[in-house]
C-alpha positions as CSV (number, residue, x, y, z in Angstrom):
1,X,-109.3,155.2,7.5
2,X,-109.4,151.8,9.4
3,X,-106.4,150.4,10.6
4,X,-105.9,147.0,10.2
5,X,-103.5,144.1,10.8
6,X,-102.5,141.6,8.8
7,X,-101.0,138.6,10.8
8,X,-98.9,135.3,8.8
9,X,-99.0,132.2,10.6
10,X,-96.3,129.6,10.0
11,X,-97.7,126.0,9.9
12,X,-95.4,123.1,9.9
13,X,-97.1,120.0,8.8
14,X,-95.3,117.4,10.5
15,X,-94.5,113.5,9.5
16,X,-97.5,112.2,11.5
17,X,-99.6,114.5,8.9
18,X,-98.2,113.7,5.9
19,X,-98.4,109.8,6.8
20,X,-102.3,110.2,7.7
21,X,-102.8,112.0,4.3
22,X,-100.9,109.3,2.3
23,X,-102.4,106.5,4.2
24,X,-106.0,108.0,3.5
25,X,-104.6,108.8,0.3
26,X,-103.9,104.6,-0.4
27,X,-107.2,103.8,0.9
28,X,-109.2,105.5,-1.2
29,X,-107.0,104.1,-4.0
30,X,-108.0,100.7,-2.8
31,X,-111.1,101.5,-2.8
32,X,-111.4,102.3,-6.2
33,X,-109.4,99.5,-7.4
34,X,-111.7,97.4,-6.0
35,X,-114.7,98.9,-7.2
36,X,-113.1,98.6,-10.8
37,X,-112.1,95.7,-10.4
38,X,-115.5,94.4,-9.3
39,X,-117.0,95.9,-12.0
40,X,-114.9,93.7,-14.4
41,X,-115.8,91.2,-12.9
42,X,-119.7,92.0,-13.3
43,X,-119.0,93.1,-17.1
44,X,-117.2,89.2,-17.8
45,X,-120.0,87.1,-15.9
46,X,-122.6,89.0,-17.9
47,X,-120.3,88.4,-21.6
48,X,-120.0,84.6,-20.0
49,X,-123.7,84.7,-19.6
50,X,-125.2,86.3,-23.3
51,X,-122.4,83.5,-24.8
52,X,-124.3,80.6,-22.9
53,X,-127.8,82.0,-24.0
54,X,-126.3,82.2,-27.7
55,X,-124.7,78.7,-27.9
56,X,-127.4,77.0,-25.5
57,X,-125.1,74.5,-23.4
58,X,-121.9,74.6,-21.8
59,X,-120.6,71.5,-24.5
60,X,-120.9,74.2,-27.2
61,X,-119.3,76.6,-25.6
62,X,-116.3,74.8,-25.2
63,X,-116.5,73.0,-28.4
64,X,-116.9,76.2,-30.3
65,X,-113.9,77.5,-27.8
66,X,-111.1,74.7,-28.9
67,X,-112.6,75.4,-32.5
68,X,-111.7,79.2,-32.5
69,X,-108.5,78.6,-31.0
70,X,-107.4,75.6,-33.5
71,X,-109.0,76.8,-36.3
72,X,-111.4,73.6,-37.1
């Protein structure tokens, strides 16, 4: 039979730990933000873009703009 030990060790995270772990914790939430927030960004200059190409000036565009809004 083999004798072994089995040893606990007590950790104690202390506040400098926890603060690095939040702080990487709000970067990488940043960082995704941003990166959805970019994205949006990409995704509205593209729907700007394909409404251009359909209405073939920037005059129709806003003219067709006032007319959804007021109805005329």
């Amino acid at each position: 039979m083999k004798n072994t030990a089995h040893t606990k060790e007590q950790t104690k995270a202390t506040s400098h730990d926890s603060a690095s772990t939040d702080s990487e914790l709000y970067k990488l939430g940043t960082k995704v933000t941003a990166a959805f927030a970019v994205a949006v960004g990409i995704w509205g200059l593209i729907c700007l873009a394909s409404v251009l190409i359909s209405d073939g000036n920037p005059v129709a565009l806003v003219k067709n703009l006032f007319s959804a809004i007021f109805g005329n």
